[in-house]
Structures are given as C-alpha cells and as structure tokens.
C-alpha positions as CSV (number, residue, x, y, z in Angstrom):
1,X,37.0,23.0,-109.0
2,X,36.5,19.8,-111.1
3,X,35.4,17.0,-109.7
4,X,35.8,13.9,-111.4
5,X,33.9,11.6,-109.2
6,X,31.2,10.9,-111.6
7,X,32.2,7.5,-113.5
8,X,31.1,3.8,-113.1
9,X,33.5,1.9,-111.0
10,X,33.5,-1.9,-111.0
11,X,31.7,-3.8,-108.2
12,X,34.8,-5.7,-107.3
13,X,35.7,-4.7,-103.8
14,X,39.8,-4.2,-103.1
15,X,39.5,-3.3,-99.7
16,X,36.9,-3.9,-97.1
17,X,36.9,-2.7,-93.3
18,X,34.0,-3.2,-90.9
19,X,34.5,-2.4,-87.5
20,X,37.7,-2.3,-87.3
21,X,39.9,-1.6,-84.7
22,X,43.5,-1.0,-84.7
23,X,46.6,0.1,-82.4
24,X,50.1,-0.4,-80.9
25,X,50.6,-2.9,-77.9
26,X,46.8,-3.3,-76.9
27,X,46.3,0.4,-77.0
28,X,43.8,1.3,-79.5
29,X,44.1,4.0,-81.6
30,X,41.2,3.6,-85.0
31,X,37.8,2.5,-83.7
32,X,35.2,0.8,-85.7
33,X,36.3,2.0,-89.0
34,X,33.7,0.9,-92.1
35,X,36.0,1.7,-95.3
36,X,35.2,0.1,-98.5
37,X,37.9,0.7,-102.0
38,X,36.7,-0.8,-104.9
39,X,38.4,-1.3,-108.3
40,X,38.7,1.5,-110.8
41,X,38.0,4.1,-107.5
42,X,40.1,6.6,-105.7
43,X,39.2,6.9,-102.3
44,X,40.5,9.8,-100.0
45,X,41.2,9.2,-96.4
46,X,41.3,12.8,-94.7
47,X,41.7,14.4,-90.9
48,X,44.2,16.3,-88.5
49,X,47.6,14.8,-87.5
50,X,46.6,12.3,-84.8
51,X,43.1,11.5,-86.4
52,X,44.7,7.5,-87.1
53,X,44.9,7.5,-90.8
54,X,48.5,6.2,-90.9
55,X,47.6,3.7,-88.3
56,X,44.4,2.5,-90.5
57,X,47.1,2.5,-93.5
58,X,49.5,0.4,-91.6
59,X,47.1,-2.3,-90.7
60,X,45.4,-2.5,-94.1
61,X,48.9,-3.3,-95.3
62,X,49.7,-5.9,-93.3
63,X,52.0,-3.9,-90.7
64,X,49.8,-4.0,-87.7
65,X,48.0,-6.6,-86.6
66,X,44.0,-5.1,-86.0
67,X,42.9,-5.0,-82.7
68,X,39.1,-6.8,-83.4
69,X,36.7,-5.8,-86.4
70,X,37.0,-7.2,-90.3
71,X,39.6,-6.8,-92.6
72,X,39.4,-7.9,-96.3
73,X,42.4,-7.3,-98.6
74,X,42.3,-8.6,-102.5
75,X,39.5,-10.6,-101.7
76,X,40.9,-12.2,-98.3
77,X,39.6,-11.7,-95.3
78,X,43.1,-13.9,-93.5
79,X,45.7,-11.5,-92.1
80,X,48.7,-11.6,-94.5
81,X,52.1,-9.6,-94.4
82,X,53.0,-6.9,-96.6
83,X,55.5,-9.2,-98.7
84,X,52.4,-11.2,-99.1
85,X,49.8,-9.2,-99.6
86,X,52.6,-7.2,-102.4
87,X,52.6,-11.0,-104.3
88,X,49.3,-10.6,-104.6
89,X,49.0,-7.3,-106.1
90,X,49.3,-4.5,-103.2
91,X,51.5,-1.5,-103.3
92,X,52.4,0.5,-100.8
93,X,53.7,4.1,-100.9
94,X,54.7,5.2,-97.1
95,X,54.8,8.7,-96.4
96,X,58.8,8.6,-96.0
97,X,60.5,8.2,-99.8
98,X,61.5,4.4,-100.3
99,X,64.3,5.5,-103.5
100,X,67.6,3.9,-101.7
101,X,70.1,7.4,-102.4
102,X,72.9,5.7,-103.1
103,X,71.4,4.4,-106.2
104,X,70.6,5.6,-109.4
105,X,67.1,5.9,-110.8
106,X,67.8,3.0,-113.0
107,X,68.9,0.8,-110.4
108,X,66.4,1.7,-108.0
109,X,63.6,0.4,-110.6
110,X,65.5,-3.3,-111.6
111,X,66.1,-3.5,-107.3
112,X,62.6,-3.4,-107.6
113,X,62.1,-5.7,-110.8
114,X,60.6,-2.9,-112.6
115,X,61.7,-2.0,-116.3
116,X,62.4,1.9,-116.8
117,X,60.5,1.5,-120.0
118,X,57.5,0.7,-117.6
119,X,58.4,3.5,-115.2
120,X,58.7,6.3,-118.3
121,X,55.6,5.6,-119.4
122,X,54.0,6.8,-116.4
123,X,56.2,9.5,-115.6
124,X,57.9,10.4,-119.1
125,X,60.3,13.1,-117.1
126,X,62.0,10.4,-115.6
127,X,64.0,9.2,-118.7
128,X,66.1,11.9,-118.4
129,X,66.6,11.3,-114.9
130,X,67.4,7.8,-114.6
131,X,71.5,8.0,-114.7
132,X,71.7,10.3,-111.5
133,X,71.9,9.1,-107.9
134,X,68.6,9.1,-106.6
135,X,70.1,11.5,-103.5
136,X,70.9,14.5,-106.1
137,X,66.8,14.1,-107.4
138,X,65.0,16.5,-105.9
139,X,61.8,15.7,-103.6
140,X,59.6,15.5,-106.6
141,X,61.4,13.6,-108.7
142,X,61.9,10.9,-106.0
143,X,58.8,10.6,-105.1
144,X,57.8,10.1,-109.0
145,X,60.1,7.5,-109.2
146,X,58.6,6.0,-106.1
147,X,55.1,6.3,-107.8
148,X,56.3,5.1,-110.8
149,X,58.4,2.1,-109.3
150,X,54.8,1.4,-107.8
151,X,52.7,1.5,-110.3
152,X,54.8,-0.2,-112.7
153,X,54.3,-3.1,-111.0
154,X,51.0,-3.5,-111.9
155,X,48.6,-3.5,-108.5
156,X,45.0,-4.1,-107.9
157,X,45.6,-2.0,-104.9
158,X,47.7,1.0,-104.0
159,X,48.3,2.8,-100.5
160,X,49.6,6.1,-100.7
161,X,50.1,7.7,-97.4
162,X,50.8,10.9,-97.5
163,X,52.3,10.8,-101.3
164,X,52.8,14.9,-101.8
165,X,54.4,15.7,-97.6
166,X,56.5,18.3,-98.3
167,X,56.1,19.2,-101.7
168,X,55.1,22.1,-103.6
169,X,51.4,22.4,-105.5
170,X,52.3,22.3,-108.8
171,X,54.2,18.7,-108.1
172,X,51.5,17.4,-106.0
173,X,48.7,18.2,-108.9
174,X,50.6,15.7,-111.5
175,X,51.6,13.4,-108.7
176,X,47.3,13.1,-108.1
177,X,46.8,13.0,-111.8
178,X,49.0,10.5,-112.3
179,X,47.3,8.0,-109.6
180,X,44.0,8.9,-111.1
181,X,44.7,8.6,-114.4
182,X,46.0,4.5,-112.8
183,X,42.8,4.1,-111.2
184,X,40.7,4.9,-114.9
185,X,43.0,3.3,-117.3
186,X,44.3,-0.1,-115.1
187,X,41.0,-0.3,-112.9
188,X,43.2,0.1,-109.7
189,X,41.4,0.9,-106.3
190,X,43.4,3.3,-104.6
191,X,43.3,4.7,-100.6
192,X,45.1,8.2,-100.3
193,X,46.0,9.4,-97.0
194,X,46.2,13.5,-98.5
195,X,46.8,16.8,-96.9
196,X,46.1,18.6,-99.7
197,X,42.3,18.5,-99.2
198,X,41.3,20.4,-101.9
199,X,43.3,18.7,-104.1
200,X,42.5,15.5,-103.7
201,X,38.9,16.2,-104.3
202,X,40.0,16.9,-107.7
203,X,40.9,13.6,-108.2
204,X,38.6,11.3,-105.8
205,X,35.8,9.3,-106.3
206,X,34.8,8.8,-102.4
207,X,36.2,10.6,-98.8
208,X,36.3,9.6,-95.4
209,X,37.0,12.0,-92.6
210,X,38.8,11.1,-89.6
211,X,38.7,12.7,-86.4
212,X,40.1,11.0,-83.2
213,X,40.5,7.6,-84.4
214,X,37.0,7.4,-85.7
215,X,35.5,8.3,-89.4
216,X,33.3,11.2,-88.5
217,X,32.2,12.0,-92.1
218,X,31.7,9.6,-95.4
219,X,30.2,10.9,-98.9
220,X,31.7,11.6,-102.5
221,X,34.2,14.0,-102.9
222,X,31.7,16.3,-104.9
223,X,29.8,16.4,-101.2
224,X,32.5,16.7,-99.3
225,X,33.5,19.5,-101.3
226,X,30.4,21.2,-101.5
227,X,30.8,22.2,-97.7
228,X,34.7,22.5,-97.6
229,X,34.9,24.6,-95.7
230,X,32.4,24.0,-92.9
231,X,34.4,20.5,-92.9
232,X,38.1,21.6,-92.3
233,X,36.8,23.7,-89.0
234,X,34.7,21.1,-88.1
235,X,37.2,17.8,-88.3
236,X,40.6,19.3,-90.4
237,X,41.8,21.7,-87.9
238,X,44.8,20.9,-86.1
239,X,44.1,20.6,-82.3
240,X,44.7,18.5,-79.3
241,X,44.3,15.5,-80.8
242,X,46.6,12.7,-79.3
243,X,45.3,9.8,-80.3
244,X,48.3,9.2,-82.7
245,X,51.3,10.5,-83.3
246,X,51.8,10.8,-87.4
C-alpha cells in the first residue's frame, strides 16, 4: 500500500469542530466531535452505517443546524447555509449523484456556471462524453462529472460523502486520485466520508473513526493503516448500530 500522507500542508484551517454536537429535531445523533481539515489535506472520515458521518457532513455544510459545540467553516465560526457557505468557496458532493438526467453533460456544467474546458481538465474522458444525456452515462461517468462540475469551481473546501457508493474499484481509485491530486495542486482541504477504507488510505493525509455518533479513533492514515485490520473489527463492522440511519 502507498501512503501518501507524508507532505507539508498549510497551517490554514478549512474546517474546525470542537465539541460538537449534531441531530434531527432535538435528538442527537454526533457527540462531541473534534475534527480539524486544513488546506492542502485530505482528511478521511470512516465508521459503520449509523456511526453519524452523514449527519456530521450535513451540519458542516450548512444543512443541519448543530445541536451545541463549535463549528468553524472558511474561517467563520457564524452558522451559514449551504448557498452561502458555496459563495464562499465550499463544495459539496452528497452521496446521491446531483447530474440532472435530462441534461446533457454540457448543460449540466454551464447550469452550474462551470466551463467544460474547466471540467476536461480534470477528468479528460469527459470530452467525449459531454453531448449525451447525463441519464445514458453510466455511474462512473456521472459521478466524474459531478466531481468535475465540483472542482471546477474552484473550492477551498470540498465534502464528498460517500463519492464511490456503488461503484466498481477500478472507478473509485481515479475518482480518489483525482480529489487528491485537487488537494496537492490547488491546496484544497478535503473531508471524505469513504467506504472503501483501504482505499482512501491511499490517498489521505489524516482519519477519524466513527463509532456511534462519537470519533473513537484519530491518527494519520499511515497509522490507521498499520493496524487495518484490528480497526475494521473493532469500529468498521456493521452491527446494531442505530444511532443514524445513512
């Protein structure tokens, strides 16, 4: 396995959580989460359906309102939207694919004010691509145009959750390289919610490990990695874990 966690990051911080709490009507779900993203780093948020990573996503974007505890976003700590927080230089990749079907590529990308020059150059397969309905692209090529349309834009801050559900290895390993090829070449702090674990050591700086709405487990991926293993029985596997349903 390579890891590629060994680089100097910038000290500017992205994204800052301490103590936060987050939930749905009252009820919380994340407790006391410290999580810190800085420029230039990919950070790796891991753990079993339920553990609360796509709740912690949806409050660091804006969606959910936290529930007590700290939240800094682009350098402000004041709870802003998601249209907000986008003007300012976040992007946000939800686990469900955002391409509108009816659409082609190309029109997906100027909906979004993105050129497909801009887009190409990330993913250079998608020039071929950008005539067809986005409905007749396969899963892969959606979600690079959804990475694409993303990163084109330019962020200080990108949220994938879940970027590679559903998709085979082989896609997932260039969608990963392509997010940390961002983070080294635009100095873009990145949070991935992942379930290809393995995978996204390959391509992190830092991991947190949820379990039950709490991070159990912080270190860099070259740690985490080191005892693999030992971690997925300990906090991966899936069991009755309610907390959330993702």
């Amino acid at each position: 396995m390579t890891i590629t966690s060994e680089k100097t990051v910038a000290s500017d911080v992205v994204l800052e959580c301490r103590g936060l709490s987050a939930g749905y009507d009252g009820a919380v779900v994340c407790r006391d989460l410290d999580i810190t993203v800085k420029a230039g780093e990919v950070v790796a948020l891991i753990g079993a359906n339920g553990a609360g990573k796509s709740t912690t996503m949806l409050t660091v974007s804006g969606e959910l309102a936290p529930i007590s505890g700290e939240l800094s976003v682009l350098g402000s700590g004041k709870r802003s939207s998601l249209a907000t927080l986008a003007r300012r230089g976040l992007s946000y990749v939800t686990e469900e694919r955002s391409v509108i079907m009816g659409l082609t590529g190309a029109e997906n990308l100027r909906l979004a004010g993105v050129s497909a020059d801009a887009a190409c150059e990330i993913f250079p397969e998608l020039r071929a691509l950008l005539k067809r309905p986005a409905g007749l692209l396969s899963g892969g090529e959606q979600q690079m145009l959804t990475l694409a349309r993303a990163l084109a834009r330019e962020p200080r801050l990108l949220l994938a959750d879940e970027l590679s559900l559903g998709l085979a290895p082989q896609i997932v390993q260039r969608l990963l390289a392509v997010v940390r090829e961002a983070a080294d070449s635009r100095n873009l702090g990145v949070l991935l919610v992942e379930q290809h674990v393995r995978q996204v050591l390959e391509v992190a700086d830092r991991v947190y490990v949820m379990r039950r709405g709490k991070v159990m487990l912080e270190g860099t991926a070259a740690e985490i990695g080191a005892d693999i293993d030992a971690v997925q029985r300990a906090y991966l596997a899936q069991g009755p874990d309610l907390s959330e349903e993702e």
